[in-house]
Legacy VTK file of the C-alpha trace (Angstrom):
# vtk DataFile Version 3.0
C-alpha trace
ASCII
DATASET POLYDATA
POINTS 79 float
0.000 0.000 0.000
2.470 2.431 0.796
4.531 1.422 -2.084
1.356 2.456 -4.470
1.281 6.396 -2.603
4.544 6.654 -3.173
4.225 6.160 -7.216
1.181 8.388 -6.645
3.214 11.245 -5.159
5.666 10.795 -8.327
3.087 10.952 -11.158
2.931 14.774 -12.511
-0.056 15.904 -14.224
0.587 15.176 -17.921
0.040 17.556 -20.635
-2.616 17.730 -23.768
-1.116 16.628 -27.029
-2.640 19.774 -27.995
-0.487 21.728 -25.777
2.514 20.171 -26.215
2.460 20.461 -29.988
1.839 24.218 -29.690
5.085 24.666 -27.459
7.177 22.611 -29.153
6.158 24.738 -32.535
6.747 27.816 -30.572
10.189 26.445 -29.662
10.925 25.416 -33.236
10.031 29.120 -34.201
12.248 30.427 -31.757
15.100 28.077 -32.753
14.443 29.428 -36.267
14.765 33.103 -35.081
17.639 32.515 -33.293
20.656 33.520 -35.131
24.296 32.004 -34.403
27.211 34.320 -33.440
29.918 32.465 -34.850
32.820 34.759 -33.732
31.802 34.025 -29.526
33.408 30.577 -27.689
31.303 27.971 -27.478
28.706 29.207 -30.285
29.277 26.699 -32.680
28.565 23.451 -30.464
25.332 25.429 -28.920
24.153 26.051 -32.693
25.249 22.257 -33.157
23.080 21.274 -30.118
19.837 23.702 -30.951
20.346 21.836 -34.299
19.804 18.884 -32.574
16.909 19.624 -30.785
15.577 21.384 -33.594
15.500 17.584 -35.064
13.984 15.674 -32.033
11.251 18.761 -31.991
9.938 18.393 -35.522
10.096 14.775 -34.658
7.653 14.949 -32.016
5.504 17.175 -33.400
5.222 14.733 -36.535
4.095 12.174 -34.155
1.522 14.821 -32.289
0.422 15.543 -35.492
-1.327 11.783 -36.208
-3.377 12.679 -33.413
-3.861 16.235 -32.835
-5.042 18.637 -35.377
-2.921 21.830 -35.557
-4.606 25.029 -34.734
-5.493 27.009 -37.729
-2.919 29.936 -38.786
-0.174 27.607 -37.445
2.262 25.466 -39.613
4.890 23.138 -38.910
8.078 24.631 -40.300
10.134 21.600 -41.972
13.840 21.456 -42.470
LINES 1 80
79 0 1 2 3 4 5 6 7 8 9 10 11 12 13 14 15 16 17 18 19 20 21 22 23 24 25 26 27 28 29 30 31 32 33 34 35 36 37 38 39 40 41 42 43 44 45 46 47 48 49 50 51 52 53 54 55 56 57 58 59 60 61 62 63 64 65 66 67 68 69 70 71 72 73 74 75 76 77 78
């Protein structure tokens, strides 16, 4: 018994697809916007790693998309 209100105390409240796929579009937007500054230390692995992320984001949101319908006026930016 107390082993079950322990799992019970770790379960978070989980999002809406619908949410979800409407941050991780306005993260994808941002990642678009944001423009490397080549000539500063470390720039090149954190555009390397938003790169990245950029990836697993439009992967997520391709898998969101079978079973959410995006809001109108907002597209999935591919790439």
């Amino acid at each position: 018994m107390e082993k079950h209100r322990l799992n019970e105390r770790r379960t978070t409240p989980s999002r809406s697809d619908q949410s979800l796929l409407e941050d991780l579009l306005e993260l994808v937007a941002a990642l678009d916007r944001r423009v490397p500054r080549l000539e500063r230390e470390g720039e090149r692995e954190i555009a390397r790693d938003a790169q990245g992320l950029r990836r697993q984001a439009l992967k997520r949101i391709a898998e969101l998309e079978r079973s959410v319908s995006v809001p109108a006026g907002r597209s999935v930016p591919r790439g």
